[in-house]
C-alpha positions in Angstrom: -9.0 -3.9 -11.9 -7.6 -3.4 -8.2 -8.6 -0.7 -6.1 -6.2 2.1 -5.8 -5.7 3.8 -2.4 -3.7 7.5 -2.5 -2.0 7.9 0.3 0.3 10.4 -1.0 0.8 13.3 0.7 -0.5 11.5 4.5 2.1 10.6 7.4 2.3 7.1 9.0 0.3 5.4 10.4 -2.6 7.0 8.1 -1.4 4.8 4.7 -0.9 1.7 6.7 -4.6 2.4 8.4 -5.7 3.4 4.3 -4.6 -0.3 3.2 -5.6 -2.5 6.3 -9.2 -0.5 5.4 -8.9 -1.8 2.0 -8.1 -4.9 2.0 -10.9 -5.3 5.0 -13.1 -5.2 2.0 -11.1 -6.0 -1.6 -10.9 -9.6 -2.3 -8.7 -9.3 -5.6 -5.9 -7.0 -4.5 -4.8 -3.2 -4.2 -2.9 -0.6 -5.6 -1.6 1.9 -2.8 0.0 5.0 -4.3 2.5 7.2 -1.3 5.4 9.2 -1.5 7.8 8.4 1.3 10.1 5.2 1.7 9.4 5.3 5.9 5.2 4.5 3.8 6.7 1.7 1.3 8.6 -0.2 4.6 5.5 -0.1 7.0 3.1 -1.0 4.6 5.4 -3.6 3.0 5.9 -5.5 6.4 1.8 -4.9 7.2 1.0 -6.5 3.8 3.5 -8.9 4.3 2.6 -9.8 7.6 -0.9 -10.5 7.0 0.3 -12.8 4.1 -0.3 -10.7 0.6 2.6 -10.6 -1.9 3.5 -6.9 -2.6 5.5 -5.4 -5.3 7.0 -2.3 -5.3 7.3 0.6 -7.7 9.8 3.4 -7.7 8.6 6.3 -9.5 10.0 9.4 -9.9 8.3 11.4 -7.2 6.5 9.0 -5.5 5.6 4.7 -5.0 3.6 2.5 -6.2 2.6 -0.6 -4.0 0.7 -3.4 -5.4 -0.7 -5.9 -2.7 -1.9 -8.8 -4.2 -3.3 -12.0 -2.5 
């Protein structure tokens, strides 16, 4: 079972500073739980960037981000 990081609630940079700390030590993938699209976009194009696969969850309040190797 991944980790799962809740970043709801938290303003950027703190989620995308959340998952970089978690992946740092998580070899089989997170989940990252936040509440704001401007969260979903920078820690889509972190993930991205540093070459995991994400998938994104819309909920009805809030995201779902699964980063996966």
């Amino acid at each position: 079972m991944s980790k799962i990081i809740d970043a709801r609630g938290r303003s950027c940079p703190e989620p995308v500073i959340m998952t970089k700390n978690a992946l740092d030590t998580e070899n089989e993938g997170i989940k990252v739980l936040v509440d704001t699209n401007v969260a979903v976009e920078n820690i889509t194009r972190f993930a991205e960037g540093k070459g995991y696969k994400v998938e994104v969850t819309e909920n009805s309040d809030d995201y779902e981000i699964n980063i996966i190797r």
